[in-house]
TIKOLRO-351921 format. One record per residue (C-alpha): residue in one letter; residue number from 1; x, y, z. Coordinates in Angstrom, 2 decimals. Example, Ala and Ser with C-alpha at 12.3 -4.5 7.8 and 13.67 -1.06 7.14 Angstrom:
BEGIN
[site a 1 [12.30 -4.50 7.80]]
[site s 2 [13.67 -1.06 7.14]]
This chain:
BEGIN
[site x 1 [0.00 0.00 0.00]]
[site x 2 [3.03 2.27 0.39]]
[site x 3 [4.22 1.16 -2.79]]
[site x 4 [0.99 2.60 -4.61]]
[site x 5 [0.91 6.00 -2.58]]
[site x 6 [4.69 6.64 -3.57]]
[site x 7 [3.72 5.82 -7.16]]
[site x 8 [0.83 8.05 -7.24]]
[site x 9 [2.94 10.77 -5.29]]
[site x 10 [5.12 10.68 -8.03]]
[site x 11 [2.66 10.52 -10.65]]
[site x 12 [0.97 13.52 -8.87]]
[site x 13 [4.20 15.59 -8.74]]
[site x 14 [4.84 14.64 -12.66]]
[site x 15 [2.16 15.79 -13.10]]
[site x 16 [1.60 19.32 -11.42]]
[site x 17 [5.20 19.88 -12.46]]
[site x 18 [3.76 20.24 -16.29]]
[site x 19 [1.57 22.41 -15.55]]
[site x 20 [4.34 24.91 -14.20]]
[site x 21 [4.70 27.74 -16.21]]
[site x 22 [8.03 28.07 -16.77]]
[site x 23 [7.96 24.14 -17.69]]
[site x 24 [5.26 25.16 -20.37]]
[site x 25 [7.37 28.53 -21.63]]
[site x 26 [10.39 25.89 -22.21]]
[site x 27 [8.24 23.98 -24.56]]
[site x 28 [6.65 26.00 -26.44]]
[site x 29 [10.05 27.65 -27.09]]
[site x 30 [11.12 24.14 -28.24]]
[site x 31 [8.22 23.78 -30.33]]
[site x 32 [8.62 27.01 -31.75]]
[site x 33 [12.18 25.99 -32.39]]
[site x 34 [11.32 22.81 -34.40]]
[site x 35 [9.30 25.02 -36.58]]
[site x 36 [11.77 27.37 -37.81]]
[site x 37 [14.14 24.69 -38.62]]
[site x 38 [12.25 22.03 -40.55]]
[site x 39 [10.32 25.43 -41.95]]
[site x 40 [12.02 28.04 -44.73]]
[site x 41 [15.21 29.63 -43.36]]
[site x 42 [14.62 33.07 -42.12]]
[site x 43 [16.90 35.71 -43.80]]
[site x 44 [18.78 38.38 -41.71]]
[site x 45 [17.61 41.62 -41.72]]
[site x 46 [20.58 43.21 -42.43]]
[site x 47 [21.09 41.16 -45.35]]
[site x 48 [18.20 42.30 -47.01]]
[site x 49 [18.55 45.99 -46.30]]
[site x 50 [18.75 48.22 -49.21]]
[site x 51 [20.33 51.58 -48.49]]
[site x 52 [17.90 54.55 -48.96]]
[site x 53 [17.83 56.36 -52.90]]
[site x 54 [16.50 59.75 -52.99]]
[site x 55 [18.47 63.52 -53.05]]
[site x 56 [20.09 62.95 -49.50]]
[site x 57 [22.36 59.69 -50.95]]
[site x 58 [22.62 60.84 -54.18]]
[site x 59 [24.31 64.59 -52.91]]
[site x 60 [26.47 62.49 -51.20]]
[site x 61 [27.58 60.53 -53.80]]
[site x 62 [28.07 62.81 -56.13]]
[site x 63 [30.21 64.93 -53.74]]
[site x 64 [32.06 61.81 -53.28]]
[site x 65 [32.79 61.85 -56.24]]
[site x 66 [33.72 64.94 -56.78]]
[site x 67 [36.05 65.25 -54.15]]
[site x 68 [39.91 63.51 -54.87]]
[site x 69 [40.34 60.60 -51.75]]
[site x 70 [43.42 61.74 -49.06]]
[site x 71 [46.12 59.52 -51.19]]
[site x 72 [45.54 61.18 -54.07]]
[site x 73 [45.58 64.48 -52.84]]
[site x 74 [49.09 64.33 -51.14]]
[site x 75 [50.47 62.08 -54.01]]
[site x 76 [53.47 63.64 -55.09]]
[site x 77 [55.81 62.06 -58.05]]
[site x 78 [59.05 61.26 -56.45]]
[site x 79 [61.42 61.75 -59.10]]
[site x 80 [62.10 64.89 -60.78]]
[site x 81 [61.77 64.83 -64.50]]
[site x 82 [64.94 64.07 -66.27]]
[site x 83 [66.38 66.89 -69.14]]
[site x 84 [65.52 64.76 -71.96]]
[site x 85 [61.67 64.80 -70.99]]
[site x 86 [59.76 67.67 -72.97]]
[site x 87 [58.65 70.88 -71.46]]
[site x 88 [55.41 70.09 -70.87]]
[site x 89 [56.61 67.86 -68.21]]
[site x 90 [59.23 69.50 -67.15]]
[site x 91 [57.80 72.88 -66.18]]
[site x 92 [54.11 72.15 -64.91]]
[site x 93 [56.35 69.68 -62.26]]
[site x 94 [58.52 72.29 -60.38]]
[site x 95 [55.91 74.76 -60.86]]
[site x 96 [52.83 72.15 -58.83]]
[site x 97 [55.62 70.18 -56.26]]
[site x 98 [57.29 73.64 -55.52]]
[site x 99 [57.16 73.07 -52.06]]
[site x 100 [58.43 69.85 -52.23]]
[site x 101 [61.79 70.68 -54.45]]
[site x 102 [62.24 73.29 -52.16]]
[site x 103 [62.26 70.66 -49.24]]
[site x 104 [63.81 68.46 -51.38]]
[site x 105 [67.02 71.19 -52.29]]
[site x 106 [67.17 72.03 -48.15]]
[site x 107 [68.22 68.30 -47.56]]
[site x 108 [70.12 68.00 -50.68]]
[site x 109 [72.49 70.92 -49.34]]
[site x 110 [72.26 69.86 -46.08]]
[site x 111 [73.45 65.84 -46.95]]
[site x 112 [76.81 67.49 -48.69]]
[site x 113 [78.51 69.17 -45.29]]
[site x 114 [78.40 65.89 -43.62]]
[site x 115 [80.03 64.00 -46.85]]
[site x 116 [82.75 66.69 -47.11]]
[site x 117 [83.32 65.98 -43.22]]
[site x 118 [83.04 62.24 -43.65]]
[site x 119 [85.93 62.44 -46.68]]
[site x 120 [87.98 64.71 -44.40]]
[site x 121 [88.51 62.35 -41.95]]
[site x 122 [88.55 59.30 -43.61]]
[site x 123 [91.61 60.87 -45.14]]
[site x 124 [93.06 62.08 -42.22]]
[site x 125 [92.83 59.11 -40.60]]
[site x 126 [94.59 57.28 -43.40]]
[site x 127 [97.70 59.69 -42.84]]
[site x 128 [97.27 58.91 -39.38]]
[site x 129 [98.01 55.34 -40.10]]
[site x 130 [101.14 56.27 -41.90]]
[site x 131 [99.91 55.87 -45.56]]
[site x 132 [101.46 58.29 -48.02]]
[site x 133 [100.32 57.19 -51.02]]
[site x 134 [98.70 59.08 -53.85]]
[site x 135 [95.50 57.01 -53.11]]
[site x 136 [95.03 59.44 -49.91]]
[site x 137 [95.05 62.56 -52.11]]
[site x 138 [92.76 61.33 -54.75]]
[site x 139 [90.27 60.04 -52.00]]
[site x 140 [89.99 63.90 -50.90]]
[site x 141 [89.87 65.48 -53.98]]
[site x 142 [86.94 62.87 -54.90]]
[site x 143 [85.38 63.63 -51.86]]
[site x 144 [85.70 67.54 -51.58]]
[site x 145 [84.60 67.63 -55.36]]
[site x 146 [81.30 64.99 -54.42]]
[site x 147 [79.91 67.47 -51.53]]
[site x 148 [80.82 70.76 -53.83]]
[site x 149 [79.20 69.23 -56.81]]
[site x 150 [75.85 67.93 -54.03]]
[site x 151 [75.33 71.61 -52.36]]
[site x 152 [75.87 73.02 -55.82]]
[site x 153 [72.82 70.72 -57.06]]
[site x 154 [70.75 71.52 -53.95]]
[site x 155 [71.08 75.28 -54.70]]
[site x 156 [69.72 74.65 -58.54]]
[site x 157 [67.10 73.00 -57.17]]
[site x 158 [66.13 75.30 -54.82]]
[site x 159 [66.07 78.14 -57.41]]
[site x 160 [63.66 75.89 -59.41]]
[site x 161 [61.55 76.00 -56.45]]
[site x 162 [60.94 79.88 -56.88]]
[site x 163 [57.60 80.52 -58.41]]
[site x 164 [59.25 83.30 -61.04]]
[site x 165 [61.83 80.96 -62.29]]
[site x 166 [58.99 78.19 -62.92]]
[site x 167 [57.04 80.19 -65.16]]
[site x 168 [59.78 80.22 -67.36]]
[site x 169 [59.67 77.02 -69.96]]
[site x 170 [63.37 77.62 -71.05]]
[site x 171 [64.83 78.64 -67.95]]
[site x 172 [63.38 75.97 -66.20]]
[site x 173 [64.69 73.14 -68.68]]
[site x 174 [67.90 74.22 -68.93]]
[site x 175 [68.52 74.53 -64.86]]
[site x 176 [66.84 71.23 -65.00]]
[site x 177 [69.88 70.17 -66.97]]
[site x 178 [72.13 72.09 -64.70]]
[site x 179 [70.95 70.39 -61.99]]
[site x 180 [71.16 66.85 -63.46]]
[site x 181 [74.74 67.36 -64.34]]
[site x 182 [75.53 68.70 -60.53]]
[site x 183 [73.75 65.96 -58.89]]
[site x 184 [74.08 63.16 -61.67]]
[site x 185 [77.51 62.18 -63.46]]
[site x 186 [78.98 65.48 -61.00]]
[site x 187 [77.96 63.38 -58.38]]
[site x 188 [78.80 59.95 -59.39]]
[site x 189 [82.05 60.41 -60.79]]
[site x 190 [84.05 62.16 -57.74]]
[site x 191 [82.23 59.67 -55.64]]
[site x 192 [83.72 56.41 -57.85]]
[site x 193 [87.45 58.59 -57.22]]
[site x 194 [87.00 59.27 -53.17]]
[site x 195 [85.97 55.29 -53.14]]
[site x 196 [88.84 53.94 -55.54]]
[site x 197 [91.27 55.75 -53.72]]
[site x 198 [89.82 54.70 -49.92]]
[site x 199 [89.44 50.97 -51.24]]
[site x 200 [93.21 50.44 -52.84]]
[site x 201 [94.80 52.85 -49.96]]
[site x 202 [93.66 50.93 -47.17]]
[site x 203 [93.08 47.21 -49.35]]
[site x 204 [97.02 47.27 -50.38]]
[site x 205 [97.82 48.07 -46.66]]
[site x 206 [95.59 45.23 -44.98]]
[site x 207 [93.61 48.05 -43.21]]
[site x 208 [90.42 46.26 -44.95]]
[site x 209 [89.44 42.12 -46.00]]
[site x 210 [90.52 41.82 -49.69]]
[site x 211 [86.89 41.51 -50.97]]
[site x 212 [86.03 44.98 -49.33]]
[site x 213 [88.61 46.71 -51.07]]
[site x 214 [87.10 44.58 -54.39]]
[site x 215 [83.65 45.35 -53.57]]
[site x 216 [84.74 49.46 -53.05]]
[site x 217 [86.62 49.31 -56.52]]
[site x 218 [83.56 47.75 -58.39]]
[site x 219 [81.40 50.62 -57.19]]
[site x 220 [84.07 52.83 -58.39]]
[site x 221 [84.42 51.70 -62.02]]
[site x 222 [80.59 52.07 -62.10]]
[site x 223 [80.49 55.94 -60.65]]
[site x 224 [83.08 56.24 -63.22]]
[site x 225 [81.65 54.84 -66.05]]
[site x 226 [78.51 56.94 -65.70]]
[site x 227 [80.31 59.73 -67.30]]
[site x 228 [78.96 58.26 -70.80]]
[site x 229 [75.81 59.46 -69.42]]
[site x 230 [76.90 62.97 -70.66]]
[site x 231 [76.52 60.87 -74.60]]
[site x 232 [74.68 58.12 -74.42]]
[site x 233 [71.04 58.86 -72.67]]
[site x 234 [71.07 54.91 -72.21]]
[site x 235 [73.58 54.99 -69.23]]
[site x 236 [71.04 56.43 -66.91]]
[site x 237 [70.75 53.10 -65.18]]
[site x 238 [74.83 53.78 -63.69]]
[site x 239 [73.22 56.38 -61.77]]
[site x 240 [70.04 55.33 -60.94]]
């Protein structure tokens, strides 16, 4: 008999227990559930949102449009033109990136004092070592003659910078070329002398490995041999 009351206790608390609410929420969630999935899939709302037309969008679009993005507003071409480009390249360059030739002739003066330094005493520390050879000399006089010929093309730059000179389609083309041959072969050449005579004075003297000295001598020959650039337009690459 105590059997059947715990049995119908049990039943009776199975029971009133399914009749809780909360029990009842919880299934008709589940049901609900079941539903959606063996039903269509629902789409997101997001993914079926179509932006707005009318004047508001299409003012903003078309000042979009209008306007040039950040990048290509501050894009500025980082070479300057060479001589052998034509004038209508030449001059509307220097006379739209003034500001930036300008910039570009204050560091261009400013990198040729501490060359001129650097070749002083390089040399003078080669005497200091007891070498007396004519390497020593040549060394100097390449590197004196590579920060004269830098500041030189740092000051034709910055006249190109002036908004007067700019104007100008023949003045500006030739101090284009003036400028080339300053900071070009007048650069390159000097530079291939200072580095020959560094490399052999202190190579021949065990001051440096062997394929140092080598590896100063092959960028020598090439500084030197863009002297042809002068002639043959095809040479540009020794500089570049």
């Amino acid at each position: 008999m105590r059997t059947n009351l715990r049995v119908s206790e049990q039943r009776g608390d199975t029971h009133t227990g399914s009749n809780h609410p909360h029990l009842k929420e919880t299934r008709d969630n589940a049901k609900r559930g079941r539903h959606r999935r063996s039903g269509t899939p629902q789409r997101h709302r997001a993914a079926s949102f179509q932006p707005e037309s009318g004047p508001a969008r299409s003012d903003f679009h078309r000042s979009e449009a209008g306007q040039p993005r950040g990048s290509e507003r501050f894009h500025w071409k980082s070479s300057v033109p060479e001589p052998q480009q034509p004038p209508n390249e030449i001059v509307p360059y220097f006379q739209t990136y003034a500001a930036w030739v300008l910039w570009c002739a204050f560091l261009q003066f400013g990198s040729a004092i501490p060359f001129g330094l650097f070749a002083v005493s390089t040399v003078s520390r080669l005497r200091l070592l007891g070498i007396r050879a004519a390497g020593v000399e040549i060394a100097l006089f390449g590197g004196l003659m590579v920060a004269f010929d830098s500041a030189a093309s740092g000051f034709v730059l910055w006249a190109l910078a002036q908004p007067d000179i700019a104007s100008d389609a023949v003045l500006t083309q030739a101090m284009n070329f003036l400028q080339f041959a300053f900071g070009g072969p007048g650069f390159a050449v000097p530079l291939g002398l200072f580095l020959a005579g560094v490399s052999i004075s202190a190579g021949l003297t065990r001051l440096i490995p062997r394929w140092l000295m080598w590896f100063g001598l092959i960028l020598a020959v090439i500084g030197e041999l863009s002297w042809f650039r002068m002639v043959v337009p095809a040479a540009l690459f020794l500089i570049h």
